[in-house]
TILUM-998134 format. One record per residue (C-alpha): y, x, z. Coordinates in nm, 2 decimals, padded with zeros to 4 digits. Layout:
// TILUM-998134
+--------+--------+--------+
:      y :      x :      z :
+--------+--------+--------+
:      Y :      X :      Z :
...
+--------+--------+--------+
// end
This chain:
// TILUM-998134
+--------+--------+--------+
:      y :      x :      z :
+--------+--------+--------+
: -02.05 : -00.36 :  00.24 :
: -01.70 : -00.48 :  00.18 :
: -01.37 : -00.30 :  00.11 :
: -01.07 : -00.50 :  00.13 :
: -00.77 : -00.34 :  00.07 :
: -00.35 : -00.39 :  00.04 :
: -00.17 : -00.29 : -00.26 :
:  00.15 : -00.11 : -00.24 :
:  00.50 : -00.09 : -00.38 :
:  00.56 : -00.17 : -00.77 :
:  00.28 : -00.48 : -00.71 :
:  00.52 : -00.76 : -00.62 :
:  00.67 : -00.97 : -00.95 :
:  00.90 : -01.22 : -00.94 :
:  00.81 : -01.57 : -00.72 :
:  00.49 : -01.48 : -00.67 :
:  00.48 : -01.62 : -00.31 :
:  00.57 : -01.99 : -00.49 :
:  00.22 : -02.13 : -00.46 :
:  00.18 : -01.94 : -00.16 :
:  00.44 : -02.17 :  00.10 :
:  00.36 : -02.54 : -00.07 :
:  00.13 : -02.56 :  00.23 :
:  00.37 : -02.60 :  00.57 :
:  00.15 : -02.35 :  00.81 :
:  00.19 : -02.10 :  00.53 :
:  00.59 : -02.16 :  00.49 :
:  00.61 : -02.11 :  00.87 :
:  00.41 : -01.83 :  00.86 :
:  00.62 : -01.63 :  00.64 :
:  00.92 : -01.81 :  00.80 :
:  00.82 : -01.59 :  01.14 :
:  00.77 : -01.30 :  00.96 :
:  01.11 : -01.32 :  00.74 :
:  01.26 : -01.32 :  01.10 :
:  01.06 : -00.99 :  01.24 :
:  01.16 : -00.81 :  00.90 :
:  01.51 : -00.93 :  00.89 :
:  01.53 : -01.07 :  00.56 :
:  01.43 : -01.36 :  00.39 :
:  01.15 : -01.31 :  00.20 :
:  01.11 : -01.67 :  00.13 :
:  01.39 : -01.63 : -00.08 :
:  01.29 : -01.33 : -00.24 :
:  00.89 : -01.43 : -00.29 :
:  01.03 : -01.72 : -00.51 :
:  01.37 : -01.72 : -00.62 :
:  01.50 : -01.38 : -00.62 :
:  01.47 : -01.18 : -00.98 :
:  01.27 : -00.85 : -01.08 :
:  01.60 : -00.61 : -01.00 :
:  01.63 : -00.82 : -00.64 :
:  01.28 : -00.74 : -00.53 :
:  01.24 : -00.41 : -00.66 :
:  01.46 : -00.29 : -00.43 :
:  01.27 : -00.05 : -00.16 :
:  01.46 : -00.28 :  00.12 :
:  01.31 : -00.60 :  00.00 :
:  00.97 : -00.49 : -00.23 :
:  00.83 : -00.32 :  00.10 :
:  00.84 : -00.62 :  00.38 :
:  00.74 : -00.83 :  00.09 :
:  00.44 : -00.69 : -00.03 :
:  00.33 : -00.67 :  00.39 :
:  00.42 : -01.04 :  00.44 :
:  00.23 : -01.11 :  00.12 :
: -00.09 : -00.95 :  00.23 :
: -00.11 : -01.07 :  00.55 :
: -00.06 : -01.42 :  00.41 :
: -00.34 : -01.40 :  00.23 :
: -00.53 : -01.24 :  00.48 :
: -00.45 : -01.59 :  00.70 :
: -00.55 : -01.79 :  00.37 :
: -00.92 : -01.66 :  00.39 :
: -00.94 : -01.68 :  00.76 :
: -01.00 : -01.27 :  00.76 :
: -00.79 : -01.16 :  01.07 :
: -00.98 : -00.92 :  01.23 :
: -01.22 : -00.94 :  00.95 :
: -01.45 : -01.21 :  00.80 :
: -01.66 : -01.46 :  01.07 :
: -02.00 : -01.25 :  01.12 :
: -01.94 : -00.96 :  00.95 :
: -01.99 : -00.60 :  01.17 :
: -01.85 : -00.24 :  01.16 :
: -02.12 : -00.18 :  00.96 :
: -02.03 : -00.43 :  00.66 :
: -01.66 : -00.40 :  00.67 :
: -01.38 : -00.15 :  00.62 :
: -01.01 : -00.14 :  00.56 :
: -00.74 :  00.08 :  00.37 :
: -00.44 :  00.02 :  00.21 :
: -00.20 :  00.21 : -00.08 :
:  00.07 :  00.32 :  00.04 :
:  00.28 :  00.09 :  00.20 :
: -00.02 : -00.10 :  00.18 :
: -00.17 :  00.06 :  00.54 :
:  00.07 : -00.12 :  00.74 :
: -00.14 : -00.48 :  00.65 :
: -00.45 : -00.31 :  00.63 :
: -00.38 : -00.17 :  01.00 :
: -00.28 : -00.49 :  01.13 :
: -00.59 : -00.67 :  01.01 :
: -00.76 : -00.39 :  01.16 :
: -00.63 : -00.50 :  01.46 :
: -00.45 : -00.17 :  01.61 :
: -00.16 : -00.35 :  01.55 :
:  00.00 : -00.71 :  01.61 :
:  00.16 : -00.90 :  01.26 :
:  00.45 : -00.88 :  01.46 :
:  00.46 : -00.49 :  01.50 :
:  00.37 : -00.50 :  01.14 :
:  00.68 : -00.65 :  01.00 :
:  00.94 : -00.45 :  01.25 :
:  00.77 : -00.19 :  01.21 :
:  00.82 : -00.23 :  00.79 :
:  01.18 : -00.37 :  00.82 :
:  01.26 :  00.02 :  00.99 :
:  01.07 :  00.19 :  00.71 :
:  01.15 :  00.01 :  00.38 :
:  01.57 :  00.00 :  00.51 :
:  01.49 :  00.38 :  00.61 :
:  01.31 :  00.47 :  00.30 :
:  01.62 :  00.29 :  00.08 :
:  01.87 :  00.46 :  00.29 :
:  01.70 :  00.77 :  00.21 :
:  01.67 :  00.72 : -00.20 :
:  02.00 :  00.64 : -00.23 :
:  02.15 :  00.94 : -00.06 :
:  02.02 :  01.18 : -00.31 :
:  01.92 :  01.07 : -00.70 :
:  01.54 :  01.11 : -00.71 :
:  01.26 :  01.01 : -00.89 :
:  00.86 :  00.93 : -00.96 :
:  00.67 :  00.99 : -01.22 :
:  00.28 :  00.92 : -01.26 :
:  00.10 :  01.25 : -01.45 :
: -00.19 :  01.06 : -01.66 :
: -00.47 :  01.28 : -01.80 :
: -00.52 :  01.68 : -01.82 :
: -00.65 :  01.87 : -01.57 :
: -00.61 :  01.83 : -01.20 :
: -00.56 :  02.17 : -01.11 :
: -00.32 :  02.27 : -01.45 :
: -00.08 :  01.91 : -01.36 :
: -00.11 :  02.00 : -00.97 :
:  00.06 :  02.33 : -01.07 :
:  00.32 :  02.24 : -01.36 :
:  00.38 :  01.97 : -01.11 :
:  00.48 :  02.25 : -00.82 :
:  00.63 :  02.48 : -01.08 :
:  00.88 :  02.23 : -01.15 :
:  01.00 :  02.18 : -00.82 :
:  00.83 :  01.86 : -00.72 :
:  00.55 :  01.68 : -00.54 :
:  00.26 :  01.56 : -00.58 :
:  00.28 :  01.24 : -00.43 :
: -00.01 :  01.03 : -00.49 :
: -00.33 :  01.10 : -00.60 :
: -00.48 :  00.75 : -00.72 :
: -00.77 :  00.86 : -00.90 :
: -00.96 :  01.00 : -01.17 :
: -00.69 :  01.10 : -01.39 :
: -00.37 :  01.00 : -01.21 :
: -00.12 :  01.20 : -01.02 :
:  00.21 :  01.07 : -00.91 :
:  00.51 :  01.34 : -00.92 :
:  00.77 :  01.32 : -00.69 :
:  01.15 :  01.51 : -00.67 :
:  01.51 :  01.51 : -00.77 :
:  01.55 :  01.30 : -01.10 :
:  01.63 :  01.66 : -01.31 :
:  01.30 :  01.81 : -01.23 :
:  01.13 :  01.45 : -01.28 :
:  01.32 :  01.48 : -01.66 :
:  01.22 :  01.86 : -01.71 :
:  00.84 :  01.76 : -01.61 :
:  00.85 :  01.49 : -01.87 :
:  00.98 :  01.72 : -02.17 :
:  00.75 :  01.93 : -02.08 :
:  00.45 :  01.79 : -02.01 :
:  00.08 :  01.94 : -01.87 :
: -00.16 :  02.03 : -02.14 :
: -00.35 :  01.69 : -02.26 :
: -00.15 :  01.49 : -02.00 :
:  00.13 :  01.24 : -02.04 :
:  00.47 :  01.18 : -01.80 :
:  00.52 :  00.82 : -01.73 :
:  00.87 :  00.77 : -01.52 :
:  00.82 :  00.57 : -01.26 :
:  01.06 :  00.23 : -01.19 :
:  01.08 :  00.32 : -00.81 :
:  01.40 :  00.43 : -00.65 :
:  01.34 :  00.70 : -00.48 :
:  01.08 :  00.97 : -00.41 :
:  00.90 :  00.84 : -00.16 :
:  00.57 :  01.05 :  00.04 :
:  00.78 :  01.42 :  00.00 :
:  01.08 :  01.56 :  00.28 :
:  01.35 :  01.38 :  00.09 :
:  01.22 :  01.09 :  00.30 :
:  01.26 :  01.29 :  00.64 :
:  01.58 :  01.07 :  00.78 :
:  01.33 :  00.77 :  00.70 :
:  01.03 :  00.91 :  00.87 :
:  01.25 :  01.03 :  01.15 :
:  01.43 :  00.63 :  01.24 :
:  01.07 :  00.50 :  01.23 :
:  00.92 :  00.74 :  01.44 :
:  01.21 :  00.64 :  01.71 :
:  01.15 :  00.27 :  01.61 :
:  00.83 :  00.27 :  01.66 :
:  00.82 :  00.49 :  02.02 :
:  00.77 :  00.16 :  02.22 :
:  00.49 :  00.00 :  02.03 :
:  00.16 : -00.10 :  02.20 :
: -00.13 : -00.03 :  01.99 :
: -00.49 : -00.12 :  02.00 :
: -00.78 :  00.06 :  01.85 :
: -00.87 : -00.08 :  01.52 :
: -01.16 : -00.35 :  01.58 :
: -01.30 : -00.23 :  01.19 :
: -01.32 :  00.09 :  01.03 :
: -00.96 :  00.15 :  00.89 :
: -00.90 :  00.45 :  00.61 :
: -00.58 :  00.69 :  00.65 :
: -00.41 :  00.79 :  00.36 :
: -00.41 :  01.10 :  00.45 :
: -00.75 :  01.23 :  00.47 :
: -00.98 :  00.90 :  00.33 :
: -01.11 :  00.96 :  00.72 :
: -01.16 :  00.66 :  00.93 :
: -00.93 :  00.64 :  01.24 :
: -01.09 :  00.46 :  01.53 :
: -00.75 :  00.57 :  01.79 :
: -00.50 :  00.31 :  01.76 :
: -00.22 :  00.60 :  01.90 :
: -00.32 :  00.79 :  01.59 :
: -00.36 :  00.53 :  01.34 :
:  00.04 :  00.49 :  01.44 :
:  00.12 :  00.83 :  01.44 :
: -00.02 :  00.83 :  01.09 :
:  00.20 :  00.56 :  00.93 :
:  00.54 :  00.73 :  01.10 :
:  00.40 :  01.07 :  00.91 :
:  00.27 :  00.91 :  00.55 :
:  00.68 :  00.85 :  00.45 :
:  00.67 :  01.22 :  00.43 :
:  00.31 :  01.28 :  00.32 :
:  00.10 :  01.24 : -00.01 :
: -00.07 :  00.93 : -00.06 :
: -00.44 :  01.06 : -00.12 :
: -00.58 :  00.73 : -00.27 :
: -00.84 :  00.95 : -00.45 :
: -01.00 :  01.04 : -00.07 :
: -01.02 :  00.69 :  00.01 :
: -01.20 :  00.59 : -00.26 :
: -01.45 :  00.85 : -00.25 :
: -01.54 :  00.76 :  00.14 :
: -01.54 :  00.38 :  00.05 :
: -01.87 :  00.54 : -00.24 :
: -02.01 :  00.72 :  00.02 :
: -02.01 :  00.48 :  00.25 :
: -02.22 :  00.27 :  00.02 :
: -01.97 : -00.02 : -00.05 :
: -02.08 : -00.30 : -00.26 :
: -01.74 : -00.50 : -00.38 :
: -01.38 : -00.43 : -00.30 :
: -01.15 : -00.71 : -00.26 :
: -00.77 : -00.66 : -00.31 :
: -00.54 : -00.85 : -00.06 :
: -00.19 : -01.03 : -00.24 :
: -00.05 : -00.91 : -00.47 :
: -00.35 : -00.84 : -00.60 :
: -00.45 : -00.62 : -00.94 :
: -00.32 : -00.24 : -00.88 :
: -00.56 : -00.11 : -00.66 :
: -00.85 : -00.33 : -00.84 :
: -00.79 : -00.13 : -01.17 :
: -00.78 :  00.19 : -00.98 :
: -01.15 :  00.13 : -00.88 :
: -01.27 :  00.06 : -01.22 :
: -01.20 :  00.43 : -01.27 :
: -01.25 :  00.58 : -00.92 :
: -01.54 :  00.32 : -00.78 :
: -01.73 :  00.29 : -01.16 :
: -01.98 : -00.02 : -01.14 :
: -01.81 : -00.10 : -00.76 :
: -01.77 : -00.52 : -00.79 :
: -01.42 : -00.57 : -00.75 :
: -01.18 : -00.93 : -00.68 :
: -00.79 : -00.90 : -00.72 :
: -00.64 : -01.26 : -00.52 :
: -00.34 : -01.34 : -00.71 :
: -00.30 : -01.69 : -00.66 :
: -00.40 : -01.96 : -00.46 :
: -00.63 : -02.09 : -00.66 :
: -00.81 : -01.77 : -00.66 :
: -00.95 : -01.84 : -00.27 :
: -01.27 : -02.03 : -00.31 :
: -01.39 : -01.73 : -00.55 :
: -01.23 : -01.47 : -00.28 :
: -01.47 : -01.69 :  00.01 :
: -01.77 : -01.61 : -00.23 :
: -01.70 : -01.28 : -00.29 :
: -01.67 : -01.22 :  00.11 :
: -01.98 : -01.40 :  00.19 :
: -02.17 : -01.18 : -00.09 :
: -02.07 : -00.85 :  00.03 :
: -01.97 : -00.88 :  00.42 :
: -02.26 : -01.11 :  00.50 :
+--------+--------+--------+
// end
């Protein structure tokens, strides 16, 4: 059984999407989606510099558009040619879900890109009105960095793993967590500009949900994995509802990795810009064959790795 998954923000680097557009369906491809985002990611997946694309109103459409590019690359769109329910599931990090829930097929690429060009704009909006922060909590104990983490004010974010909590809050608190840190843990500042998944994105969450109001969703076609819960969502009205909510919810990457081991998954295959989520598993999904696509030149090796595990 396969996982394929979409990474999140922090995952995009600098003209990454170069090799990507030589070929003319794949310029016109992200030509389509630069329009439905409202920006020009052609631009910014190969000429624009680190600062440029680390902005939450770029990074965000760009790391959708990349995904689903190379989704199109290895002909995956509602999943791989012959593969069943039973061989196949979906999940993304993150911002990640909106490509994974497109390929899923409860919604259109279209909806996918207006749907992130109201989110990242509303998520940026939302970071720059008050000065806040990220910060990932590596080591200690769950339970003693879950509650230094809450006893300074912030959020716990994302849990992505074994090991790895993400804090979340007003850049003081971030500072007071890192100078004093959990028993046996270190405080790693995040480079992310705001702190995204806690109420200081509520104006964000809010604009989507309005954005979104008219969409026409399907229900997903292959199992699909909420950030959430790690539950699989089968009602394409939920698996919505769910993406409007995540701006203000915790990311509980930990979940979905422990459905994708009980549901008996043999090789996880990360979607552009691959290599995040990948090294997550190593951890989370121990002996779990995994494939990061990266480049181009990656494909044939991404075909094989499909035909091993979704045959």
């Amino acid at each position: 059984m396969l996982a394929i998954v979409c990474p999140g923000q922090g995952s995009q680097t600098p003209g990454f999407l170069s090799p990507w557009i030589e070929d003319d369906s794949a310029r016109a491809t992200l030509t389509r989606f630069s329009d439905a985002a409202g920006t020009d990611l052609l631009t910014h997946g190969t000429e624009s510099d680190a600062e440029t694309i680390r902005d939450t109103a770029v990074a965000q459409p760009l790391i959708v558009a990349a995904s689903l590019l190379s989704a199109r690359a290895l002909g995956l769109g509602a999943g791989p040619a012959g593969a069943s329910r039973e061989q196949l599931l979906l999940a993304g990090h993150s911002v990640g879900e909106v490509p994974a829930a497109a390929l899923a097929g409860a919604l259109t690429e279209e909806q996918a890109m207006r749907l992130i060009r109201v989110r990242a704009s509303g998520m940026a909006e939302a970071s720059a009105a008050t000065p806040t922060s990220m910060a990932a909590v590596v080591g200690g104990v769950e339970q003693e960095v879950r509650q230094a983490i809450a006893d300074h004010g912030l959020t716990a974010a994302n849990a992505n793993g074994p090991g790895q909590i993400v804090a979340a809050g007003t850049q003081g608190a971030i500072a007071a967590l890192e100078a004093e840190p959990p028993q046996r843990a270190r405080v790693i500042p995040l480079p992310v500009a705001g702190a995204f998944h806690t109420e200081h994105m509520a104006d964000a969450r809010r604009r989507l949900d309005e954005a979104v109001a008219s969409f026409e969703t399907s229900d997903p076609t292959l199992p699909l994995l909420s950030n959430r819960d790690g539950e699989d969502v089968a009602d394409g009205t939920e698996v919505l509802r769910r993406l409007v909510d995540q701006v203000t919810r915790p990311v509980r990457w930990d979940l979905c990795m422990e459905t994708m081991a009980a549901r008996g998954i043999t090789g996880i295959l990360e979607l552009l810009p691959g290599g995040t989520l990948t090294g997550l598993a190593k951890r989370g999904l121990k002996g779990v064959p995994s494939f990061a696509v990266k480049t181009p030149e990656d494909l044939d090796d991404a075909r094989a790795f499909i035909a091993e595990h979704a045959a």
